[in-house]
C-alpha positions in Angstrom: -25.4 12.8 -1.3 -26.2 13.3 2.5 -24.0 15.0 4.5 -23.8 15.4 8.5 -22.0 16.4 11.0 -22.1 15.5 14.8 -21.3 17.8 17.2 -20.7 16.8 20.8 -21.2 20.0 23.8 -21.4 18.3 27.2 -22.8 14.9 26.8 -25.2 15.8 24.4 -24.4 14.7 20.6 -26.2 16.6 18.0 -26.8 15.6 14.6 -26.9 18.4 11.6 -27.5 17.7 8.1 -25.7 20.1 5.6 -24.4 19.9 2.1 -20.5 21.2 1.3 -18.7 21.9 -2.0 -15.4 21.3 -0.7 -13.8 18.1 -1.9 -11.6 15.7 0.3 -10.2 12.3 1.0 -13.1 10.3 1.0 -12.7 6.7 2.7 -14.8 3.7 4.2 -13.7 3.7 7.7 -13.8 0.3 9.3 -15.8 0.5 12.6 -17.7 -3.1 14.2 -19.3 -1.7 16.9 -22.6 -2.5 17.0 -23.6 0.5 19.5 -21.9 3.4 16.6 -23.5 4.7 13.8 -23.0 2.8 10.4 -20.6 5.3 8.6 -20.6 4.1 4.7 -18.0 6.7 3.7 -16.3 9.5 5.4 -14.7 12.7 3.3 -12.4 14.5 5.2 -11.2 17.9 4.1 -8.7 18.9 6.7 -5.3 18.1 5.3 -3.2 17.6 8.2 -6.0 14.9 9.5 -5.3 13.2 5.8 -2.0 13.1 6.2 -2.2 11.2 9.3 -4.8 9.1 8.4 -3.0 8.1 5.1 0.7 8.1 7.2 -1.3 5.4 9.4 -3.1 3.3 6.3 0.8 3.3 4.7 3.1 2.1 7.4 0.0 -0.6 7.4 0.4 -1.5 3.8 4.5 -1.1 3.7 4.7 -3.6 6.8 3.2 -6.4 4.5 4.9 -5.5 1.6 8.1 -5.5 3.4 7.2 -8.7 5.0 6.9 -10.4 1.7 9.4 -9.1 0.0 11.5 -10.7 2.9 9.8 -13.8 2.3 11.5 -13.4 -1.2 14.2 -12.3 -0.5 15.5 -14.6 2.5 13.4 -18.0 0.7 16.2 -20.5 -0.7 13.6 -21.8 -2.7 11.9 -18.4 -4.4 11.3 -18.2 -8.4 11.9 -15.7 -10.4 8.2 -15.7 -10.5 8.2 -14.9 -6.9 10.3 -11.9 -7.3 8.4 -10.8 -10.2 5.3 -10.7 -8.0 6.8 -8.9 -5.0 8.2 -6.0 -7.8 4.7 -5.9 -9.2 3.4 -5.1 -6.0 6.0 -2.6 -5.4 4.9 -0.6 -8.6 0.9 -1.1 -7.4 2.3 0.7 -3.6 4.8 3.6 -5.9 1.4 3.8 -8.4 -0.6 4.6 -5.3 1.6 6.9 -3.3 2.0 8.9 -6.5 -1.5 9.3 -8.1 -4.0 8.7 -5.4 -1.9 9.9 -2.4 -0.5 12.7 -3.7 -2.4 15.7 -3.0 -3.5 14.7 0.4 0.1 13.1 1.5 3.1 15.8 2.7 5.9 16.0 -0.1 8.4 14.5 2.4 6.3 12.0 3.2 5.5 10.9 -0.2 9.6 11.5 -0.7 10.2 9.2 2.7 7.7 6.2 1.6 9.1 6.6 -2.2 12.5 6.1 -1.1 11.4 2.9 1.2 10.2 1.4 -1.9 13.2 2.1 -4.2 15.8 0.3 -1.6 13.0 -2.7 -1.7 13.0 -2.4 -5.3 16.8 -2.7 -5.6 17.5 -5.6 -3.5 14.2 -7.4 -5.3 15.5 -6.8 -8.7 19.3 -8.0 -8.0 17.7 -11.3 -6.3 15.4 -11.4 -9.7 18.5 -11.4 -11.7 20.7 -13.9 -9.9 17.0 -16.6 -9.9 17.0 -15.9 -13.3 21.1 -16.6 -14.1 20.5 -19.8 -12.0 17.3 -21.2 -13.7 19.2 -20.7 -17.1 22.2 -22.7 -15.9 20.0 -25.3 -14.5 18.0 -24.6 -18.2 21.3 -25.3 -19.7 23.1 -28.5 -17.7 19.0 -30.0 -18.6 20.3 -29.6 -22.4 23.5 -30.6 -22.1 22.2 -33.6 -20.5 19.3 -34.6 -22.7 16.7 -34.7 -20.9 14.9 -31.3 -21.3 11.2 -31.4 -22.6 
Protein backbone atom coordinates (compact mmCIF):
# COMPACT_ATOMS: atom_id res chain seq x y z
CA UNK A 1 0.00 0.00 0.00
CA UNK A 2 0.98 3.67 -1.00
CA UNK A 3 1.44 5.98 1.51
CA UNK A 4 1.87 10.00 1.37
CA UNK A 5 1.91 12.71 3.13
CA UNK A 6 1.30 16.46 2.12
CA UNK A 7 3.06 19.06 3.64
CA UNK A 8 1.99 22.66 3.23
CA UNK A 9 5.07 25.66 4.03
CA UNK A 10 3.87 28.94 2.61
CA UNK A 11 1.57 28.28 -0.27
CA UNK A 12 3.45 25.56 -1.56
CA UNK A 13 2.03 21.93 -0.96
CA UNK A 14 4.41 19.20 -1.25
CA UNK A 15 3.73 15.66 -1.80
CA UNK A 16 6.06 12.77 -0.19
CA UNK A 17 5.62 9.20 -0.62
CA UNK A 18 6.76 7.02 2.44
CA UNK A 19 5.82 3.71 3.87
CA UNK A 20 4.95 3.43 8.05
CA UNK A 21 4.48 0.44 10.31
CA UNK A 22 2.41 2.15 12.69
CA UNK A 23 -1.19 1.04 12.60
CA UNK A 24 -4.28 3.43 13.01
CA UNK A 25 -7.91 4.17 12.50
CA UNK A 26 -8.21 3.79 8.97
CA UNK A 27 -11.40 5.38 7.35
CA UNK A 28 -12.91 6.50 3.88
CA UNK A 29 -13.37 10.18 4.39
CA UNK A 30 -16.23 11.63 2.42
CA UNK A 31 -14.90 14.69 0.34
CA UNK A 32 -16.99 15.86 -3.23
CA UNK A 33 -14.94 18.38 -4.26
CA UNK A 34 -13.99 18.08 -7.46
CA UNK A 35 -10.74 20.55 -7.17
CA UNK A 36 -9.25 17.91 -3.96
CA UNK A 37 -7.44 15.03 -4.35
CA UNK A 38 -9.40 11.66 -4.39
CA UNK A 39 -8.48 10.18 -0.89
CA UNK A 40 -9.70 6.33 -1.03
CA UNK A 41 -8.74 5.75 2.65
CA UNK A 42 -7.10 7.74 5.34
CA UNK A 43 -5.27 5.89 8.55
CA UNK A 44 -4.71 8.18 11.15
CA UNK A 45 -2.44 7.32 14.03
CA UNK A 46 -2.66 10.23 16.35
CA UNK A 47 -5.14 9.27 19.01
CA UNK A 48 -6.49 12.37 20.27
CA UNK A 49 -7.40 13.21 16.37
CA UNK A 50 -9.32 9.65 16.55
CA UNK A 51 -11.05 10.41 19.31
CA UNK A 52 -12.44 13.37 17.77
CA UNK A 53 -13.07 12.15 14.55
CA UNK A 54 -14.96 9.05 16.06
CA UNK A 55 -16.74 11.58 18.97
CA UNK A 56 -17.97 13.41 15.65
CA UNK A 57 -19.02 10.07 13.48
CA UNK A 58 -20.95 8.97 16.98
CA UNK A 59 -23.07 11.99 18.01
CA UNK A 60 -23.88 11.48 14.07
CA UNK A 61 -25.04 7.92 14.39
CA UNK A 62 -26.68 8.36 18.16
CA UNK A 63 -28.88 11.37 16.64
CA UNK A 64 -30.60 8.80 14.26
CA UNK A 65 -30.83 6.19 16.58
CA UNK A 66 -32.34 8.38 19.08
CA UNK A 67 -34.62 9.74 16.50
CA UNK A 68 -36.03 6.37 15.80
CA UNK A 69 -36.19 5.12 18.88
CA UNK A 70 -38.53 8.15 19.47
CA UNK A 71 -40.37 7.29 16.57
CA UNK A 72 -41.05 4.01 18.59
CA UNK A 73 -41.34 5.11 21.44
CA UNK A 74 -43.93 8.21 21.04
CA UNK A 75 -45.85 6.07 17.72
CA UNK A 76 -49.45 4.90 19.08
CA UNK A 77 -49.44 2.53 16.47
CA UNK A 78 -45.67 0.77 16.87
CA UNK A 79 -45.39 -3.27 16.94
CA UNK A 80 -43.54 -5.13 18.98
CA UNK A 81 -41.79 -5.67 15.84
CA UNK A 82 -40.88 -2.04 15.78
CA UNK A 83 -39.32 -2.10 19.11
CA UNK A 84 -37.62 -5.19 18.39
CA UNK A 85 -35.84 -3.45 15.53
CA UNK A 86 -34.92 -0.23 17.32
CA UNK A 87 -33.25 -2.66 20.32
CA UNK A 88 -31.40 -4.50 17.48
CA UNK A 89 -30.00 -1.52 16.42
CA UNK A 90 -29.08 -0.51 19.76
CA UNK A 91 -26.91 -3.78 20.24
CA UNK A 92 -25.33 -3.12 16.42
CA UNK A 93 -24.37 0.85 18.06
CA UNK A 94 -23.15 -0.97 21.91
CA UNK A 95 -21.36 -3.85 19.43
CA UNK A 96 -19.57 -1.09 17.70
CA UNK A 97 -18.56 1.26 20.49
CA UNK A 98 -17.21 -1.74 22.20
CA UNK A 99 -15.17 -3.82 19.54
CA UNK A 100 -14.30 -1.45 16.76
CA UNK A 101 -14.20 1.81 18.87
CA UNK A 102 -12.56 0.77 21.61
CA UNK A 103 -8.96 1.28 21.38
CA UNK A 104 -9.09 4.51 19.49
CA UNK A 105 -12.34 6.04 21.68
CA UNK A 106 -11.37 7.71 25.42
CA UNK A 107 -12.64 5.23 28.27
CA UNK A 108 -15.10 8.02 29.36
CA UNK A 109 -16.21 8.43 26.25
CA UNK A 110 -16.88 4.98 25.41
CA UNK A 111 -18.47 5.03 29.35
CA UNK A 112 -20.57 8.42 28.26
CA UNK A 113 -22.03 6.85 24.71
CA UNK A 114 -22.55 3.34 26.58
CA UNK A 115 -24.56 4.85 29.20
CA UNK A 116 -26.74 6.86 26.40
CA UNK A 117 -27.60 3.61 24.94
CA UNK A 118 -28.55 1.67 28.17
CA UNK A 119 -31.28 4.57 29.17
CA UNK A 120 -32.46 4.06 25.33
CA UNK A 121 -32.39 0.49 25.86
CA UNK A 122 -34.51 0.64 29.08
CA UNK A 123 -37.30 2.73 27.96
CA UNK A 124 -37.28 0.44 24.48
CA UNK A 125 -37.54 -2.69 26.25
CA UNK A 126 -40.46 -1.56 28.86
CA UNK A 127 -42.51 -0.21 25.68
CA UNK A 128 -41.54 -3.83 24.06
CA UNK A 129 -43.15 -5.40 26.92
CA UNK A 130 -46.30 -3.43 27.35
CA UNK A 131 -46.87 -4.01 22.88
CA UNK A 132 -46.37 -7.35 23.62
CA UNK A 133 -49.02 -7.68 26.88
CA UNK A 134 -51.47 -5.70 24.53
CA UNK A 135 -51.13 -7.83 21.33
CA UNK A 136 -51.79 -10.94 23.66
CA UNK A 137 -54.97 -9.48 25.09
CA UNK A 138 -56.07 -8.42 21.72
CA UNK A 139 -54.64 -12.29 20.74
CA UNK A 140 -56.92 -13.41 23.50
CA UNK A 141 -60.51 -11.24 23.21
CA UNK A 142 -59.87 -12.72 19.02
CA UNK A 143 -60.22 -16.32 20.82
CA UNK A 144 -62.73 -15.64 23.05
CA UNK A 145 -64.61 -14.30 20.18
CA UNK A 146 -64.13 -16.93 17.55
CA UNK A 147 -62.84 -15.42 15.02
CA UNK A 148 -59.06 -16.02 15.16
CA UNK A 149 -57.31 -17.70 12.13
Amino acid sequence: MEHYVIKKKNKNRKLNKFDFDETGYVFKPNIKSPNLIKITSLSITNLEITNSILIKKLDKSFRKLAAIILSVLNDEEATSGDATIALNELAKEKGIITRKYREYLKKEEQEKYLKRLKVLEKEVKEKLVTLKLEEEKVYEEELEKGHSR
